[in-house]
C-alpha positions in Angstrom: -7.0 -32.9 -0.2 -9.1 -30.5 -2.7 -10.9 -27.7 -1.4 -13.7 -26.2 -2.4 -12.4 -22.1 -2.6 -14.5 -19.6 -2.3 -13.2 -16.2 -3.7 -13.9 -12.7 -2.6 -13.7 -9.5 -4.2 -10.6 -8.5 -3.0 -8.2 -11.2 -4.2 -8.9 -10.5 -7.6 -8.1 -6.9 -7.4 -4.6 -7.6 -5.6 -4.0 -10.3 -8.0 -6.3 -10.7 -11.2 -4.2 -13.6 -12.3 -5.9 -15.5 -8.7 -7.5 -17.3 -10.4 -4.8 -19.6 -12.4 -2.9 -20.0 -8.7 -5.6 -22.5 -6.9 -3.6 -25.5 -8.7 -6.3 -29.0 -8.5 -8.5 -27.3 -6.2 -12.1 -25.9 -7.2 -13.1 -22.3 -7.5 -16.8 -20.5 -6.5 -17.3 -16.9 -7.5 -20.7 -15.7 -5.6 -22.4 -13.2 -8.6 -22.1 -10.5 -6.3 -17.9 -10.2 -7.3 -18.5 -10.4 -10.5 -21.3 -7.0 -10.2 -18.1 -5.6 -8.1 -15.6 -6.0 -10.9 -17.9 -4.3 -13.2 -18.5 -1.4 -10.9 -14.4 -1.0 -10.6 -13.7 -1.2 -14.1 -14.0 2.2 -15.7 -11.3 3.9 -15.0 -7.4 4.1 -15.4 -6.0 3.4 -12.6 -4.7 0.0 -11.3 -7.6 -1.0 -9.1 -9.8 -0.5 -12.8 -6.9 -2.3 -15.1 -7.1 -5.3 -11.9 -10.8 -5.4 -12.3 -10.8 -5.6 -16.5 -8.1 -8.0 -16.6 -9.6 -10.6 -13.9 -13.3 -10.4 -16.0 -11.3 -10.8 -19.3 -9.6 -14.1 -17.7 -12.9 -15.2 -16.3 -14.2 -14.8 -19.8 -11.8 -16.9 -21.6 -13.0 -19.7 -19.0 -17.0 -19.0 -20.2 -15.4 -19.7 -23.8 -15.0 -23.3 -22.5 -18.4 -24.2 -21.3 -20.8 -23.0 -18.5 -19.6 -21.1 -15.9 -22.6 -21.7 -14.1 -22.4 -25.3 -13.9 -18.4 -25.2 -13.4 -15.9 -25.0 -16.1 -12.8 -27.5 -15.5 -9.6 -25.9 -15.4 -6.0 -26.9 -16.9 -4.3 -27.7 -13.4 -7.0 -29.7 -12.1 -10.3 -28.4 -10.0 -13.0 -26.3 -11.3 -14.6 -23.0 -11.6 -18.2 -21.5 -11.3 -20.2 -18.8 -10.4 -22.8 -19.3 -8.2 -25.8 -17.1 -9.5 -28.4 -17.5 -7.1 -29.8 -14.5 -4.8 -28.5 -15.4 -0.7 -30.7 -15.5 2.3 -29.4 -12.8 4.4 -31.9 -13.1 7.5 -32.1 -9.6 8.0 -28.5 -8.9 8.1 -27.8 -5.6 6.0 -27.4 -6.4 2.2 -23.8 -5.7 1.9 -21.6 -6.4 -0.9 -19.2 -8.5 1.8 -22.5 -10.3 3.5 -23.5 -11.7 0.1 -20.5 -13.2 -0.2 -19.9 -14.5 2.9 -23.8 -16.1 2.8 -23.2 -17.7 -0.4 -20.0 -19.4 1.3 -22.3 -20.4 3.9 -25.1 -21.7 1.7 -23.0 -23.3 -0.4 -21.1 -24.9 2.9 -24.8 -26.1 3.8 -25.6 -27.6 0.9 -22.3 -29.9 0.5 -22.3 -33.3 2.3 -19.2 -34.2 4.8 -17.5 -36.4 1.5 -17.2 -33.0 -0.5 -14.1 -30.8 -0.6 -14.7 -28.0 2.5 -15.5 -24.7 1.6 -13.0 -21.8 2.8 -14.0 -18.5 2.1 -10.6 -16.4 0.9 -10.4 -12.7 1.6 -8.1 -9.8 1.6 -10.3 -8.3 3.9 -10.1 -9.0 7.3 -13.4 -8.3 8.1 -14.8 -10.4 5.5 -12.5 -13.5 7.4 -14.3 -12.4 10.5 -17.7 -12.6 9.2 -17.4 -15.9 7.6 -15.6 -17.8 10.8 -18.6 -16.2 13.1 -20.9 -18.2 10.3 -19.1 -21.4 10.7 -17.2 -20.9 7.5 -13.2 -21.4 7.1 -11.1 -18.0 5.9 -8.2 -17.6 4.8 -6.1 -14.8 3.5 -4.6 -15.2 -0.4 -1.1 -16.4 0.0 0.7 -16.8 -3.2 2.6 -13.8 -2.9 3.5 -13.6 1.0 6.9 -14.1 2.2 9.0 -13.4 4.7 12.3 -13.2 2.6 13.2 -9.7 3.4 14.0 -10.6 7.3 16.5 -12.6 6.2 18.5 -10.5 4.3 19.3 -6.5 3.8 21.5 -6.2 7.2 25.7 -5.7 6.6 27.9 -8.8 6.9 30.8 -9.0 9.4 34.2 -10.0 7.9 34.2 -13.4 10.1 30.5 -14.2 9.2 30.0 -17.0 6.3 26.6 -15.5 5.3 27.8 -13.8 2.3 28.1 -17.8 1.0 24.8 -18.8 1.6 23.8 -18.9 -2.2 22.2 -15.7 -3.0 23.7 -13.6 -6.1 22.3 -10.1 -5.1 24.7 -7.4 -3.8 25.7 -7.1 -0.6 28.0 -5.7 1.4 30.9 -7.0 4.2 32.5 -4.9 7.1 36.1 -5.7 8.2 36.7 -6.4 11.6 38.0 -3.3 12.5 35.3 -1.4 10.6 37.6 -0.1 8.1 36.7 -1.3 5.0 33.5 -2.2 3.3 33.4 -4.4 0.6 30.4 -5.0 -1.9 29.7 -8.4 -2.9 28.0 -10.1 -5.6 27.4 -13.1 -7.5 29.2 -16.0 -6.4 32.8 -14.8 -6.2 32.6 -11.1 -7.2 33.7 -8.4 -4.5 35.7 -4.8 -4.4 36.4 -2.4 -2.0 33.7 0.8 -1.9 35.1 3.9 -1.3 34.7 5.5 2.2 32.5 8.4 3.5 31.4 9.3 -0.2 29.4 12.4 -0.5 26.0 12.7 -3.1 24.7 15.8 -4.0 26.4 17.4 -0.5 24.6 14.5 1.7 27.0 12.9 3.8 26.6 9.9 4.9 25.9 9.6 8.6 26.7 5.9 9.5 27.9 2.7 7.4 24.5 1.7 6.5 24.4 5.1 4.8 28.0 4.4 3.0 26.4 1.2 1.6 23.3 2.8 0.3 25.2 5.2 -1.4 27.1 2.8 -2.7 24.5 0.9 -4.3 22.0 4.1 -5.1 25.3 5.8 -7.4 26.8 1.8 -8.9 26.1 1.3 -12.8 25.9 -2.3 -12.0 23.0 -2.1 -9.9 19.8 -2.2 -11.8 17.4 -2.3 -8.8 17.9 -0.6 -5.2 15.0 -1.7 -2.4 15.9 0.7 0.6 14.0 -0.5 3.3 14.2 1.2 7.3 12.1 3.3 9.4 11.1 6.7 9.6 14.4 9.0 9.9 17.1 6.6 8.4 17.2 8.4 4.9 15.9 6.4 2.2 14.3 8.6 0.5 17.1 11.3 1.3 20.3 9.5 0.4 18.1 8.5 -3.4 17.3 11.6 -4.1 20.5 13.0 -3.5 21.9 10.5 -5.0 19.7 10.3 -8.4 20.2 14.1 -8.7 24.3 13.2 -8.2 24.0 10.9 -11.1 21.8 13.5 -13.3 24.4 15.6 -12.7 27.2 13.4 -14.5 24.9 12.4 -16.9 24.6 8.9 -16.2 20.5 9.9 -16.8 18.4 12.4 -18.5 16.0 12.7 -15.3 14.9 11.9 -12.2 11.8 10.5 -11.7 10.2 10.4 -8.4 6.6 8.9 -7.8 4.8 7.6 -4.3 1.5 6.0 -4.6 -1.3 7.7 -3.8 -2.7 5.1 -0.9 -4.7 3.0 -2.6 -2.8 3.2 -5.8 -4.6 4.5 -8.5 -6.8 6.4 -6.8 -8.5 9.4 -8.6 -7.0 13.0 -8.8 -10.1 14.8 -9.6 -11.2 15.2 -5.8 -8.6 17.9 -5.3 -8.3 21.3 -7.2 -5.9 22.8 -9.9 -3.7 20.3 -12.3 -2.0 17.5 -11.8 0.5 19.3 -10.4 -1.5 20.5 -7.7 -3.1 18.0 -6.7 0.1 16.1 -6.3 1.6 18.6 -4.2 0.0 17.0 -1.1 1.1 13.7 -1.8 4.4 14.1 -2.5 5.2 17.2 0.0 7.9 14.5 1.7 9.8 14.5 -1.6 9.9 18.3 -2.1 11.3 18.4 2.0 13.9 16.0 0.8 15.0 18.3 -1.7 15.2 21.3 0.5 17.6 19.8 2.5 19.5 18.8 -0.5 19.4 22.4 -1.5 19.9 23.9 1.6 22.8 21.8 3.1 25.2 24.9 4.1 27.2 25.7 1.0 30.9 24.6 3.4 29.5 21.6 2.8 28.7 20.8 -0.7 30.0 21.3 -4.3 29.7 24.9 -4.8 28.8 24.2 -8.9 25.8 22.2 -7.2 24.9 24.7 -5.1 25.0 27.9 -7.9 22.8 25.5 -10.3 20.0 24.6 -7.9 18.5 27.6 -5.9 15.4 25.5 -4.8 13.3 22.4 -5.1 11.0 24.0 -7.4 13.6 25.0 -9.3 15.4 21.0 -9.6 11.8 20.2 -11.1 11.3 23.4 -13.7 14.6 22.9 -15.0 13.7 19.5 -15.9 16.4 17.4 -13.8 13.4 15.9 -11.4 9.9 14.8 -12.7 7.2 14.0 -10.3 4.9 11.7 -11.9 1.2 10.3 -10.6 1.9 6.2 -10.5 -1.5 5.7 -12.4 -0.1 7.8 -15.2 3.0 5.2 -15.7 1.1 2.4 -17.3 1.9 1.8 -21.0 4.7 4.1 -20.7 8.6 3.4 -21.7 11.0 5.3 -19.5 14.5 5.3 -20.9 17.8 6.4 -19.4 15.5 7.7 -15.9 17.2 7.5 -12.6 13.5 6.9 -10.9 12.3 6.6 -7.2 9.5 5.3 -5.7 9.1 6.3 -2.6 6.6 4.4 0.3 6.6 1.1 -2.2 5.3 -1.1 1.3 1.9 0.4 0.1 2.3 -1.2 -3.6 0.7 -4.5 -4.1 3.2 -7.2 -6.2 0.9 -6.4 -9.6 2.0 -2.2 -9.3 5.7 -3.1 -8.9 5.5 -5.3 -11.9 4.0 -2.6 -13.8 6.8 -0.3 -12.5 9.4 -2.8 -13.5 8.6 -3.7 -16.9 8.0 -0.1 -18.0 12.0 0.8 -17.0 13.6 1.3 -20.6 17.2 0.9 -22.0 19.4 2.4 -19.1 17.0 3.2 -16.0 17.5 2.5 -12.2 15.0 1.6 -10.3 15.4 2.2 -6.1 12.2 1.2 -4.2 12.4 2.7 -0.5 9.7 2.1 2.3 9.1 1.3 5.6 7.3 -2.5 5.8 6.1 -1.9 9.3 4.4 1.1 8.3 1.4 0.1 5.5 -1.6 2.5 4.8 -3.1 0.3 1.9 -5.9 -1.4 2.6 -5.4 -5.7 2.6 -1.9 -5.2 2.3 0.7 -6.3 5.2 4.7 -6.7 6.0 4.5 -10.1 3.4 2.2 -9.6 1.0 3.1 -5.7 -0.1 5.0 -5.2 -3.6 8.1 -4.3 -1.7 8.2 -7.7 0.0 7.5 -9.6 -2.8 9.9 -7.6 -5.2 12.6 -8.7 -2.6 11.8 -12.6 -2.3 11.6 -12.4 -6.5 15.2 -10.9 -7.1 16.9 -11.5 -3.7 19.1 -14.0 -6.7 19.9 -11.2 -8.8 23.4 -9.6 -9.5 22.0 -6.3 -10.6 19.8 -6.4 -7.1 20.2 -4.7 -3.9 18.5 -5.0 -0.5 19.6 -3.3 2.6 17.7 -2.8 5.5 18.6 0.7 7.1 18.0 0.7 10.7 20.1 3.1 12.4 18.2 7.1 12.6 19.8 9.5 11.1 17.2 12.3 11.1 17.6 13.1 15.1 17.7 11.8 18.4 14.2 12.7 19.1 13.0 11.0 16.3 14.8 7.9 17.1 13.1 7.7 20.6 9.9 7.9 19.3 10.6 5.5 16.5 11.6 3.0 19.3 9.6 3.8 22.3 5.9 4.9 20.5 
């Protein structure tokens, strides 16, 4: 049955493409998006690149008639903007409360024969405010899935999972707990070597010897490290980017964490770019302490004479912290790089990671997907979800879900009990 859609604000900056993903059914934009979109689209960041790309698709559809009176689209359905000022009753004037009043007029104004009107909103609040008004809502659900709680945990020897069709690497314990073995494709498998150190970081439990494993393998393109707080993701990539630097399998590693919401403007903060990154990615410089300052029994003593500090890893040139926002339009050859927190990307941001890796980069995603800071993101809608569902078929693809602590046992308690 067609529907009669009714779009808010927020759709089209998680996806500016929204609009081609409604297939037969027909489209309503109130006027008061479009005046959003304008206000976001200055700007570099991704919430200003969303903005520009959704009014330059809305104004190939104007190109085909009258978007006032409804333009038909390719799949079917329809799209128009409804122009006409809302009836608010009082209610304060909001950029949300026009919206949801022009799904309610425009629910008023239909007979019971004509497709119902749902209003669709990133926003929660916005849903809220339209059901209280006797309006349908619904969240935008092309990109959610729940993929990633299939997969990422370690396959015992007698289990028949590993031949349940997917290509991507992953990785088998023997029955005794011996051996691991990585697999992928359809037939493909060896034998990983055991207790492997990176950078001096041991690892601290098989989960950790996998991740290793796929963080440090040519073959593997694409890492998502997924876990909670304390079970070294961003650790064991670090240490294992800077392992790989060191034997020249890349020129540098790059490490970048979105500011939350992506794209969001420096300028607030004082100094350079440096600077003002320093809060925002203070977790990655304590990583690299403890990569530097591992006791020197413990790690390769040419390692250990080289580095004398974080600061020093990044003025020697072997890391590079760059600002997401900056990454757009950029090739990035031969880079080990690292995002870190990628549960707070939306699908668009990992895209433009992606297609910016040049000849010869790795790409490991880590992040926690019970822990989300961006606003109208959640556990299946984030980049990092939907990067997993996309290439869980993949031989250059890993997933593993890392969910034993390593950091302490405090930490571990409160991960579980708070």
């Amino acid at each position: 049955m067609q529907k009669t859609y009714v779009l808010d604000t927020s759709v089209l900056v998680h996806d500016p493409h929204a609009l081609e993903k409604f297939e037969d059914n027909h489209l309503v934009l109130p006027i008061t998006v479009i005046e959003e979109l304008d206000g976001l689209k200055r700007g570099r960041g991704s919430v200003s690149y969303s903005a520009r790309e959704a009014l330059r698709l809305l104004d190939t559809f104007r190109g085909k008639g009258d978007l006032a009176k409804g333009v038909p689209m390719d799949g079917g359905g329809s799209i128009r903007i409804v122009v006409e000022a809302p009836d608010l009753h009082g209610v304060k004037p909001s950029g949300d409360n026009k919206i949801v009043r022009t799904a309610v007029n425009l629910k008023n104004s239909l007979s019971d024969e004509d497709p119902p009107v749902v209003l669709v909103s990133k926003d929660l609040a916005v849903r809220i405010k339209a059901e209280a008004q006797g309006v349908a809502a619904e969240d935008y659900k092309h990109d959610k899935t729940t993929v990633f709680k299939e997969y990422g945990r370690l396959i015992d020897e007698k289990d028949e999972e590993h031949k349940n069709g997917i290509l991507s690497v992953r990785y088998q314990v023997s029955a005794e707990g011996e051996r691991i073995f990585r697999l992928w494709g359809r037939e493909k498998e060896m034998q990983i070597k055991r207790m492997r150190a990176v950078s001096g970081i041991s690892p601290r439990n098989i989960e950790q010897e996998c991740a290793i494993d796929a963080l440090t393998a040519e073959e593997v393109d694409v890492v998502a490290l997924t876990g909670r707080a304390g079970t070294g993701k961003t650790l064991l990539a670090l240490a294992a980017g800077i392992s790989m630097y060191e034997k020249k399998h890349y020129e540098q590693v790059m490490v970048a964490r979105p500011v939350v919401p992506m794209g969001q403007d420096l300028g607030f903060l004082p100094g350079d770019v440096e600077e003002k990154l320093r809060p925002w990615m203070q977790p990655i410089f304590d990583n690299l302490d403890v990569i530097i300052g591992t006791p020197s029994e413990k790690k390769d003593e040419r390692f250990v004479s080289k580095y004398r500090s974080s600061n020093y890893l990044i003025e020697s040139g072997a890391v590079h912290i760059e600002p997401l926002t900056y990454i757009r339009g950029r090739s990035l050859p031969r880079r080990y790089l690292i995002i870190d927190e990628a549960q707070n990307l939306r699908p668009l941001d990992v895209k433009t990671i992606l297609t910016r890796a040049g000849e010869g980069t790795k790409v490991v995603f880590t992040g926690d997907l019970d822990q989300i800071d961006t606003p109208y993101l959640d556990s299946h809608s984030n980049g990092l979800s939907y990067l997993i569902s996309r290439f869980i078929n993949e031989e250059i693809f890993c997933y593993l879900n890392l969910t034993k602590s390593a950091r302490s046992a405090l930490a571990e308690k409160a991960a579980e009990l708070l």
